[in-house]
C-alpha positions as CSV (number, residue, x, y, z in Angstrom):
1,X,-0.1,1.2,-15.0
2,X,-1.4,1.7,-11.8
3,X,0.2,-0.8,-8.7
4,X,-3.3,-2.1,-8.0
5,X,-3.9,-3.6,-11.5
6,X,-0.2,-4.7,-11.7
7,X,0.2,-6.5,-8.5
8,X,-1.4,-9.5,-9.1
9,X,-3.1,-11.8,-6.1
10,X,-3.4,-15.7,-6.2
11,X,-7.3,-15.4,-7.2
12,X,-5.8,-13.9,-10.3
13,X,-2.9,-16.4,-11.3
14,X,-0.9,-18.5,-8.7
15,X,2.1,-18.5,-10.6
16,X,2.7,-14.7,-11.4
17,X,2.8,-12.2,-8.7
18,X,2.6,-9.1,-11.5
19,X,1.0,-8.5,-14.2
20,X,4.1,-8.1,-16.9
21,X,4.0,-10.0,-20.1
22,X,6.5,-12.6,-21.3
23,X,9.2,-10.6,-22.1
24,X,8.4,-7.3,-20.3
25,X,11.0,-5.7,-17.9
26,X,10.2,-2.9,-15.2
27,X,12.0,-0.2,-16.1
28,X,10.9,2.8,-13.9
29,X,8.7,3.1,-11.0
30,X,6.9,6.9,-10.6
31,X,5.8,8.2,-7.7
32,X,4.7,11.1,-6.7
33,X,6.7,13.6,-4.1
34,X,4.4,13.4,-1.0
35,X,2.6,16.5,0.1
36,X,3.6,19.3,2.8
37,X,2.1,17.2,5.8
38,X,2.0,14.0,4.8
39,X,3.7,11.4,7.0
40,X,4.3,7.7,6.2
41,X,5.7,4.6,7.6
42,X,6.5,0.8,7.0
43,X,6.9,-1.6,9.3
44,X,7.4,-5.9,8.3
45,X,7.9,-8.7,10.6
46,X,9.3,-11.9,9.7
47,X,12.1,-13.9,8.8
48,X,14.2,-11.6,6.1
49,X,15.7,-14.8,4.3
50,X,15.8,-14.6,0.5
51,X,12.5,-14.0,-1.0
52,X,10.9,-14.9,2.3
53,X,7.2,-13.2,2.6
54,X,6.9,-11.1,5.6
55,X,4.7,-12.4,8.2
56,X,2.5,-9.3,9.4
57,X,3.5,-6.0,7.9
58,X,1.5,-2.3,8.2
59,X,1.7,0.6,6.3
60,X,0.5,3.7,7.8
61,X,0.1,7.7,5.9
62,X,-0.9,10.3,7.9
63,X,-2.0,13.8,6.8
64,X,-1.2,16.4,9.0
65,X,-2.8,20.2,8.5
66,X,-0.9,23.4,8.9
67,X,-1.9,23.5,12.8
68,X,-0.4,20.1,13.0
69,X,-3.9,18.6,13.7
70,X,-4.4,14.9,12.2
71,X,-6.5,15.3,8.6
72,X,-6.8,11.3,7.2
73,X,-5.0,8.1,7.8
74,X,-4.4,5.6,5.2
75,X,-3.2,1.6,6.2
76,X,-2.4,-0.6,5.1
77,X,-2.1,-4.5,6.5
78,X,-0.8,-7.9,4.7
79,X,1.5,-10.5,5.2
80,X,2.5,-13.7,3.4
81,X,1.4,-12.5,0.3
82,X,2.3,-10.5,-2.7
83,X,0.0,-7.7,-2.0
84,X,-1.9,-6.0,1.0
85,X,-4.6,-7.7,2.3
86,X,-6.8,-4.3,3.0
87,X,-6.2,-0.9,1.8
88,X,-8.3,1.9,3.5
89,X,-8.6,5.0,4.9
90,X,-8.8,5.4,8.5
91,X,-10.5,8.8,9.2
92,X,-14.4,7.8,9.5
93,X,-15.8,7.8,12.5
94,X,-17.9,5.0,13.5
95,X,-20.9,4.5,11.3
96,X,-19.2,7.2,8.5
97,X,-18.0,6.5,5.1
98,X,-14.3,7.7,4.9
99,X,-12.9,10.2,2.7
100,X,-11.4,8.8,-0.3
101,X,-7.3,8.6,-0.4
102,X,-6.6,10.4,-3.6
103,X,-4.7,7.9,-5.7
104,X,-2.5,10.7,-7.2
């Protein structure tokens, strides 16, 4: 299943945050080696009690060619909530559509 359909949002249920069944356990999470060039980083603030939602977090993935030159960007941004709040890529300029982040 892919972590978009199995992260669930409150529009979907307010009492799950996934989309398991009664009964279903997460056994294994698969993902995929990143590519020569690709970059990533995480950064959450907030208070880091027990199960406490962070309060503002980013994601960043930056692609990097052979010459080093920046290729795409991929963000993300959420906070208080089970799931980002915006998922895109970052490499349009203004006005452009951006290139799709390959989901594999």
């Amino acid at each position: 299943m892919a972590l978009e359909n199995f992260l669930l949002g409150p529009e979907v249920d307010l009492q799950r945050e996934n989309a398991l069944a009664p009964g279903e356990i997460l056994t294994a999470v698969l993902l995929p080696a990143p590519k020569p060039g690709v970059r990533s980083f995480h950064l959450r603030q907030g208070e880091l009690d027990s199960f406490d939602w962070p309060i503002a977090a980013v994601a960043v993935v930056l692609e990097l060619g052979r010459d080093g030159a920046f290729r795409r960007a991929g963000v993300v941004l959420g906070g208080g909530g089970a799931r980002g709040s915006g998922c895109f890529p970052a490499d349009a300029p203004p006005g452009k559509n951006p290139t799709p982040w390959p989901s594999s």
